[in-house]
Residue frames as qw, qx, qy, qz and C-alpha x, y, z in Angstrom:
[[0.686, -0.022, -0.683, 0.250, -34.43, 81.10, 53.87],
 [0.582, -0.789, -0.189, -0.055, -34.79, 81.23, 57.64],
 [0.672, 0.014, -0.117, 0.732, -30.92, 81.71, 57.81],
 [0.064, 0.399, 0.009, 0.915, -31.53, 86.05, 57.69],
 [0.449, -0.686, -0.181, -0.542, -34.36, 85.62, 60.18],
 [0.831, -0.417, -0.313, 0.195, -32.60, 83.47, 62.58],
 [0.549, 0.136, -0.094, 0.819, -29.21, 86.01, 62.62],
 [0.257, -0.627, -0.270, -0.684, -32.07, 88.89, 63.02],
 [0.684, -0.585, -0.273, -0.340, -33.71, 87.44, 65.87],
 [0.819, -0.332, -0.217, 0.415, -30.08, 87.12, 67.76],
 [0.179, -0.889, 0.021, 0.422, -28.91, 90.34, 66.93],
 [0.657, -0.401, 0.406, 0.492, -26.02, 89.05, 64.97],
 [0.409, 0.632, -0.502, -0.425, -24.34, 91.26, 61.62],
 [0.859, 0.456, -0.233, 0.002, -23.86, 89.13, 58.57],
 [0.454, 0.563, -0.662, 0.197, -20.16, 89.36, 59.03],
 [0.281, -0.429, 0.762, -0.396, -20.13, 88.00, 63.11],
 [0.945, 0.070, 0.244, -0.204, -22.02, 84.60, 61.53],
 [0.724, 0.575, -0.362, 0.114, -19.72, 84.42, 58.82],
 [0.185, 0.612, -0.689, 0.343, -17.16, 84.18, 61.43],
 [0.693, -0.227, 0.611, -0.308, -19.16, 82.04, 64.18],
 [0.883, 0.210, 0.327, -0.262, -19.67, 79.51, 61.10],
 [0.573, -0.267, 0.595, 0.496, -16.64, 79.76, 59.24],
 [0.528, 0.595, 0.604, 0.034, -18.33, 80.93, 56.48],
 [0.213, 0.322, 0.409, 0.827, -17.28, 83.39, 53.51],
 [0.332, 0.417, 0.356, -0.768, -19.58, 86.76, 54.42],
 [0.420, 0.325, -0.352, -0.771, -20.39, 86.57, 50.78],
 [0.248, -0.206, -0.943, -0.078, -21.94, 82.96, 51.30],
 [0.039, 0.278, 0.484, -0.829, -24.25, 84.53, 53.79],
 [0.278, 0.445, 0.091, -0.847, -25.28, 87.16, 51.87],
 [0.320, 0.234, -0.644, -0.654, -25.88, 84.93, 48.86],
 [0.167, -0.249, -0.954, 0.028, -27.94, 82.09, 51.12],
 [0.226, 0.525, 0.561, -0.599, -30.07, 84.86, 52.45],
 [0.358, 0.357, 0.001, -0.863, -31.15, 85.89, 49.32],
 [0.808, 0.072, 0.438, -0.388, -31.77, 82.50, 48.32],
 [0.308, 0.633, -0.703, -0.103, -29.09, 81.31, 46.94],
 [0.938, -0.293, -0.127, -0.137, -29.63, 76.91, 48.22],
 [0.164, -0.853, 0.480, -0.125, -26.75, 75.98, 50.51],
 [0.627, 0.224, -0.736, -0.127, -24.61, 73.37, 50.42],
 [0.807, -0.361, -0.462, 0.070, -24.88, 70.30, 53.13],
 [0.500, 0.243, -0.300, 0.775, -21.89, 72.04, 54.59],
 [0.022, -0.435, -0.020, -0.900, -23.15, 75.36, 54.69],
 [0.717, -0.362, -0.470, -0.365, -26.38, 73.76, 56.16],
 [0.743, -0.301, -0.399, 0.446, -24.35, 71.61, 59.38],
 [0.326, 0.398, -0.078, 0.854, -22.50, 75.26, 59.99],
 [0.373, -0.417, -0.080, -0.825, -25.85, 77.09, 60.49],
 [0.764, -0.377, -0.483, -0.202, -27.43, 73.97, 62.19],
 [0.695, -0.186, -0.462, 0.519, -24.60, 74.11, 64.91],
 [0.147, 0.027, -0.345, 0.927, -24.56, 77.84, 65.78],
 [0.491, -0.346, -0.173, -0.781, -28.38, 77.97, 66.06],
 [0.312, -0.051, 0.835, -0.451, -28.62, 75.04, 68.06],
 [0.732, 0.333, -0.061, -0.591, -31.05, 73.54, 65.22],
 [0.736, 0.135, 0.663, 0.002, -31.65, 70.70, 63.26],
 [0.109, -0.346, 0.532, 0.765, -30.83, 70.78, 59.82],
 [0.034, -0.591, -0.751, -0.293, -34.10, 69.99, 58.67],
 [0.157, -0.734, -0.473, 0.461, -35.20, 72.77, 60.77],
 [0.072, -0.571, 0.292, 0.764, -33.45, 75.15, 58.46],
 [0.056, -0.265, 0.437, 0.857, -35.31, 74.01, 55.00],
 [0.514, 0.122, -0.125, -0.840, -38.22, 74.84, 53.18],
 [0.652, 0.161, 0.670, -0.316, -40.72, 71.95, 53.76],
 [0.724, 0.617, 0.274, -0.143, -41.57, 72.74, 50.05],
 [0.339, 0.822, -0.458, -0.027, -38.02, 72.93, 48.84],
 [0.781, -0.376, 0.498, 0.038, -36.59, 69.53, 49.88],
 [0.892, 0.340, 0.181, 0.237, -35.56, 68.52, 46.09],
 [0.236, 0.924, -0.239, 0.183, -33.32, 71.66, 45.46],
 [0.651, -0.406, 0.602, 0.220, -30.66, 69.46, 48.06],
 [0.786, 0.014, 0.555, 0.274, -30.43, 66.79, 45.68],
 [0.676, 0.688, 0.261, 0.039, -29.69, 68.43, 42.57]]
């Protein structure tokens, strides 16, 4: 997921997202290895990147939401 490149490309440790987003560190670490996130998880990231949630998932992974 683009979630480990986007935290990369800002400098930011696993744990200082986990805290901008409210997130569990061990969510993190389980979405960057590609673990699918929930809608939640999703709005979280979308707000501290300044993104769209669409922007954050795999063009070719759009069903993995709904299930």
């Amino acid at each position: 997921m683009i979630i480990r490149k986007l935290r990369i490309q800002r400098g930011w440790s696993q744990d200082q997202l986990a805290q901008m987003t409210g997130l569990n560190i061990r969510t993190i670490q389980r979405i960057e290895r590609g673990q699918t996130p929930s809608l939640e998880s999703l709005k979280a990231f979308a707000a501290v990147f300044e993104t769209e949630i669409l922007s954050l998932i795999h063009i070719s992974e759009p069903t993995r939401l709904l299930s």
